[in-house]
C-alpha positions in Angstrom: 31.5 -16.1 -0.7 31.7 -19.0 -2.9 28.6 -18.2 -5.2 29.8 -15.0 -7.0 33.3 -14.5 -6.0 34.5 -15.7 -9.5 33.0 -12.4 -10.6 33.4 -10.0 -8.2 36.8 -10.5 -6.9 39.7 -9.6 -9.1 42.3 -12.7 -9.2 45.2 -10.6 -6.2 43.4 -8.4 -3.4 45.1 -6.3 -2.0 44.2 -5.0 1.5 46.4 -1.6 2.4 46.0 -0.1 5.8 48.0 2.5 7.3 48.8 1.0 10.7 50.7 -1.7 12.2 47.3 -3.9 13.1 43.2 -3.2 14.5 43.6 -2.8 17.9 40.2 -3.2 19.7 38.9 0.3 20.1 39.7 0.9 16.2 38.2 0.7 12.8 40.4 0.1 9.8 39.2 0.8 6.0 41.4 -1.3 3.5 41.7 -0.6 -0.4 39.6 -4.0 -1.3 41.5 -3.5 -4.6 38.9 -2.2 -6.5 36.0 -4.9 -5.6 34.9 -1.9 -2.8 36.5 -1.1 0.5 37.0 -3.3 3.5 36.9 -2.1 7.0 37.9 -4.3 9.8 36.4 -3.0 12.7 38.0 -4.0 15.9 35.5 -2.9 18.4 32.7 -5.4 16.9 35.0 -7.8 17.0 36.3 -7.2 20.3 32.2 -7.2 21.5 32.3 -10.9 20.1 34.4 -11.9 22.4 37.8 -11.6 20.0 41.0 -10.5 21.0 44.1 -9.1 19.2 45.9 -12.5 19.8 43.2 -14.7 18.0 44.2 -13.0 14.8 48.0 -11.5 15.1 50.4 -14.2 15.2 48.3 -17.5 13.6 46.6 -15.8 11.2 47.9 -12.2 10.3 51.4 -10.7 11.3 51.8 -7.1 12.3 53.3 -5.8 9.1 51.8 -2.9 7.5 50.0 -4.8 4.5 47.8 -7.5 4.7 47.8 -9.3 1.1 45.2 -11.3 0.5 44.5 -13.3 -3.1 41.9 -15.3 -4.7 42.9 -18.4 -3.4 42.9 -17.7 0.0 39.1 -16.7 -0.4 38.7 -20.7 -0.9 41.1 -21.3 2.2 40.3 -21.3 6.2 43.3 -18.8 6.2 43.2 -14.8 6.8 39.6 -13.9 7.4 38.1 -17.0 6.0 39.0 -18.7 9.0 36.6 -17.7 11.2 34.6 -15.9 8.2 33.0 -19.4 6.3 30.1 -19.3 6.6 29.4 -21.2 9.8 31.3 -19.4 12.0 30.9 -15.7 11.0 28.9 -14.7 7.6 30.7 -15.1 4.3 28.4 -12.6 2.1 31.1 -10.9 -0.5 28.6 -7.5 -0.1 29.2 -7.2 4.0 32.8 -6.6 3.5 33.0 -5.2 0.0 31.2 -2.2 0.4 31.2 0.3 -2.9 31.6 3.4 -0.3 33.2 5.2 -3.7 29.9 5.0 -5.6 26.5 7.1 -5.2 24.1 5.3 -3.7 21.5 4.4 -5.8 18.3 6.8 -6.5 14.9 7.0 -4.8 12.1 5.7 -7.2 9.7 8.4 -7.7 6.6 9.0 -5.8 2.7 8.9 -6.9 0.5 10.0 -3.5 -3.3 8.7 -3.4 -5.7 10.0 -1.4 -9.4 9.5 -0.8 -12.0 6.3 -1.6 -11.5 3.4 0.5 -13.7 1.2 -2.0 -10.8 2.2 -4.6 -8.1 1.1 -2.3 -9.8 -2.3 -1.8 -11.0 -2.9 -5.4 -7.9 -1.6 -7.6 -5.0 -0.2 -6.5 -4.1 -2.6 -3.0 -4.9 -5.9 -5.6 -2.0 -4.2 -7.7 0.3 -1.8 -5.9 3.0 -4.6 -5.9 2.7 -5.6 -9.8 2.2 -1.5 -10.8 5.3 -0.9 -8.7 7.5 -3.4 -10.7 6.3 -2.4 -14.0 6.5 1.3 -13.6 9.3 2.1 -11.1 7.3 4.4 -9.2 6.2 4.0 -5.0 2.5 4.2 -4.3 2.0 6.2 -1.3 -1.8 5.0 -0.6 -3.7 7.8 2.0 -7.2 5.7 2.6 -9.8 7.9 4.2 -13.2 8.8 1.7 -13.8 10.3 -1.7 -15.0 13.7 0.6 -11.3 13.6 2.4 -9.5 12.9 -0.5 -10.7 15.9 -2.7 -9.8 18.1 0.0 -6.5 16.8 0.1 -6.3 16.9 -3.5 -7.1 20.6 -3.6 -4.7 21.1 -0.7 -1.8 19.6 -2.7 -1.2 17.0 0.1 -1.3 13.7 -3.1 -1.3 13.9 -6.6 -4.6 12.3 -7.2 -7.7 11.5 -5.5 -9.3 8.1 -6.2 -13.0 8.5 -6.9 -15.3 5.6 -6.4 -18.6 7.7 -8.1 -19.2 10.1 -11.1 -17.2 12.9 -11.0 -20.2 15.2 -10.0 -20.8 12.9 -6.4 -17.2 13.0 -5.9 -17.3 16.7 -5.3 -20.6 16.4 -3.7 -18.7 14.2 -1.0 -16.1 16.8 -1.0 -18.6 19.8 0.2 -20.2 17.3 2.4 -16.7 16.8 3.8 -16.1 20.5 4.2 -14.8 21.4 0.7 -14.8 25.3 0.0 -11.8 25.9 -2.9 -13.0 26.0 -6.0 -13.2 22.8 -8.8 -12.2 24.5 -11.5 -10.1 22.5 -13.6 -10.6 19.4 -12.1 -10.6 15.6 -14.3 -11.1 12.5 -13.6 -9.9 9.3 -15.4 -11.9 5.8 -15.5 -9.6 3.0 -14.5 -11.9 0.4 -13.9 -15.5 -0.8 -12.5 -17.1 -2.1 -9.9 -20.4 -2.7 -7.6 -22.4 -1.5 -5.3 -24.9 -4.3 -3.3 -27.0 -4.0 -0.4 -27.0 -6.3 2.2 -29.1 -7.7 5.1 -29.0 -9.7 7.8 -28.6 -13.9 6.9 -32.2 -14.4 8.6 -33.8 -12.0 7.0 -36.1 -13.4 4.2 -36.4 -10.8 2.1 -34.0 -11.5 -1.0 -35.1 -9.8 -3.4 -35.7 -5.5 -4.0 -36.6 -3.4 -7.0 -34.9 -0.5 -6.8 -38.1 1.7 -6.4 -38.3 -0.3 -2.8 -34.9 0.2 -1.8 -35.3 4.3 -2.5 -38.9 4.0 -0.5 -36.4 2.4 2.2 -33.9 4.8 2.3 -36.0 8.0 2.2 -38.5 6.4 4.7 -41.5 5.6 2.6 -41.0 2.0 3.7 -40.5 1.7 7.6 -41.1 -2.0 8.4 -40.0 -4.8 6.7 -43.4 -7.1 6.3 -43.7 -4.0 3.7 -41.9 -5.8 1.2 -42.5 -9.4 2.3 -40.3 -9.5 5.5 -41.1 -10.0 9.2 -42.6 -7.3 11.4 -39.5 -5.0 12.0 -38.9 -1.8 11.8 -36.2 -1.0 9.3 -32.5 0.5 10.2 -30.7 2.0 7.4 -27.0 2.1 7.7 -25.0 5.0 5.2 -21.3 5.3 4.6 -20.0 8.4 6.0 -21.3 11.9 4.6 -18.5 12.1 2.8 -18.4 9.0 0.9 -18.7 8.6 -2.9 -20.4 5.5 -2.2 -23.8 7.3 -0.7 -23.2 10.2 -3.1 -23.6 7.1 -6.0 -26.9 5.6 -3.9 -28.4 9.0 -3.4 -27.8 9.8 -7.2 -28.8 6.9 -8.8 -31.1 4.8 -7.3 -32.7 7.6 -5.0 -32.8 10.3 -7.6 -31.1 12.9 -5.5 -33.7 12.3 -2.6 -32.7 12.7 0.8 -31.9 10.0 3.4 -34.2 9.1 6.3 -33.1 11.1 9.1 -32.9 8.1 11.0 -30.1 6.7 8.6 -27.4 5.7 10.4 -23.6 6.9 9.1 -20.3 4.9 10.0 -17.0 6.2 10.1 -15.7 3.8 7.3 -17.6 1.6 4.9 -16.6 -1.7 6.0 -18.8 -0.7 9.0 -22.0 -0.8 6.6 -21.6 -4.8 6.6 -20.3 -5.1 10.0 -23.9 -3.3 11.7 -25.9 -4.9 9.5 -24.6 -8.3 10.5 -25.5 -7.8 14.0 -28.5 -5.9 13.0 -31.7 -7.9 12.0 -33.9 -5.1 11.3 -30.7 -3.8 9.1 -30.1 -2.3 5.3 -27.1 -1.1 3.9 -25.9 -0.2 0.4 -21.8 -0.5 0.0 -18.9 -1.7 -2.5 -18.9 -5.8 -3.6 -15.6 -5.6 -2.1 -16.5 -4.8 1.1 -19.2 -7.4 1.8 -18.5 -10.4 3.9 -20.7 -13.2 2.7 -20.2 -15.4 6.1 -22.0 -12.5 8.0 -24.6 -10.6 5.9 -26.6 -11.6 2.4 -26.4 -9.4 -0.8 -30.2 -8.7 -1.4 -30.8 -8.8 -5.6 -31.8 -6.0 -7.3 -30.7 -4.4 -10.7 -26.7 -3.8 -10.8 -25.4 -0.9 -9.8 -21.9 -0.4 -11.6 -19.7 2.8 -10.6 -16.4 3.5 -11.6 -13.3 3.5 -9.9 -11.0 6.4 -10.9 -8.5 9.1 -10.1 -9.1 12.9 -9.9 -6.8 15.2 -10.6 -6.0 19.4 -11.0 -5.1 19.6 -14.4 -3.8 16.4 -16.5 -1.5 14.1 -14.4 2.1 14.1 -14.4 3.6 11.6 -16.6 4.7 9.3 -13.3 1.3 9.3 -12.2 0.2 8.8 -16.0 2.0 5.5 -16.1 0.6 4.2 -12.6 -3.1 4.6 -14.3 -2.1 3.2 -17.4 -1.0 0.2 -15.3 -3.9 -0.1 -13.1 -6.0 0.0 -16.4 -4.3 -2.8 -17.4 -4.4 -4.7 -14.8 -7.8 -4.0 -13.4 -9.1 -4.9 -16.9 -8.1 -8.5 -16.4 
């Protein structure tokens, strides 16, 4: 009570209740004297143990006004007596409460949806600090780029966060199931990242052009002492279908050529690393972020940068305009 009742508390306050006292099947709301109203609930009390006769008589009479100033705040008399601090709490805010005043207003909402590499690169690094500086809530749907275009397009968020060229990023959608039309659709560049392949630690290969990893992934290279390895057979692992990720692979390094049909697709991305791990004879292309160094090894090859982004129908709204223009910001650094 101590801390801020200098400035909350007017110098006299005055507690006005309409009965003789709090019996203890009873809640009483006092005046508070403008510093917000008081109630004195008797049946929490009594369910501590309290009865009328701890309070009326030693501490309060039976009058009809209980008159309490400043200085009895400081004193173990009134309320304060069992109310310092030890006893019971002596927080100004659990007694004064402002039930006169609205309550303040919800922040405003911005609703992602879609690439889980987006999640784990940009916006989860910075939800707290974009939050602060703009005033809006990040509602954060993780799924895939495929998912989150057909949520987009079925108004469920305002934006779907795109971890490939816009073009893949609908190509994940139809993979996903997507049948509205794209008309009209943006997408804005927030930031960049990678996407590695990894094998298991044993493995020796270390190195791949990217002509060998397409061979790999279309199934022109089968076994591993192909390209300088032992004599294994070779197990792609894919992201999902739907994934912006193996939309970026397929485009870039494969040239739009189909996977091996014996590619193996995970539900989620993180997978990619966690099958190759336990996987000698395994390949997988997915996002730096994703990659756990104490389990798999990122083979070298020529960088593969995508962007991270949001899609949108139509220009953003101006909440969801200053959540980019934060991330920009702050994925920059």
């Amino acid at each position: 009570m101590r801390k801020t009742i200098a400035t909350i508390c007017a110098l006299a306050l005055a507690l006005t209740a309409g009965v003789a006292c709090a019996t203890h099947d009873k809640a009483l709301l006092y005046g508070g004297a403008g510093q917000g109203k008081v109630i004195f609930d008797g049946r929490l009390h009594a369910s501590k143990g309290m009865l009328c006769n701890d309070c009326h008589g030693a501490l309060f009479g039976t009058a009809k006004k209980a008159l309490i100033t400043m200085d009895d705040h400081e004193k173990p008399v009134a309320c304060f007596a069992c109310h310092n601090g030890t006893r019971a709490f002596n927080d100004c805010e659990l007694c004064h409460r402002k039930f006169d005043t609205k309550p303040p207003a919800a922040p405003p909402q911005v609703k992602l949806c879609g690439a889980a590499s987006v999640v784990t690169d940009l916006v989860a690094p910075n939800k707290d600090a974009v939050e602060k500086e703009t005033g809006v809530k990040l509602v954060v749907d993780k799924s895939n780029a495929g998912k989150g275009m057909i949520d987009l397009l079925d108004g469920k968020c305002d934006a779907a966060m795109a971890s490939a060229s816009l073009d893949a990023t609908i190509g994940a959608g139809k993979s996903a199931g997507l049948s509205k039309p794209t008309d009209g659709l943006q997408m804005d560049v927030l930031a960049k990242s990678e996407v590695v392949f990894v094998v298991h630690p044993l493995s020796p290969v270390k190195r791949l052009t990217w002509e060998q990893i397409r061979d790999i992934h279309t199934g022109k290279i089968v076994n591993w002492k192909e390209v300088g390895g032992t004599d294994l057979p070779i197990t792609v692992y894919t992201d999902a279908k739907a994934s912006a990720t193996r939309g970026l692979i397929k485009q870039v390094v494969m040239g739009n050529a189909e996977y091996v049909d014996k590619a193996k697709a995970v539900d989620f991305v993180k997978q990619v690393n966690d099958r190759v791990a336990a996987d000698p004879s395994g390949i997988g292309g997915l996002g730096r972020g994703f990659v756990n160094q104490a389990e798999t090894a990122v083979v070298e090859t020529k960088k593969i940068e995508r962007p991270l982004g949001f899609v949108t129908v139509g220009k953003p709204s101006a909440d969801l305009q200053k959540v980019m223009e934060s991330l920009r910001k702050l994925g920059a650094k």
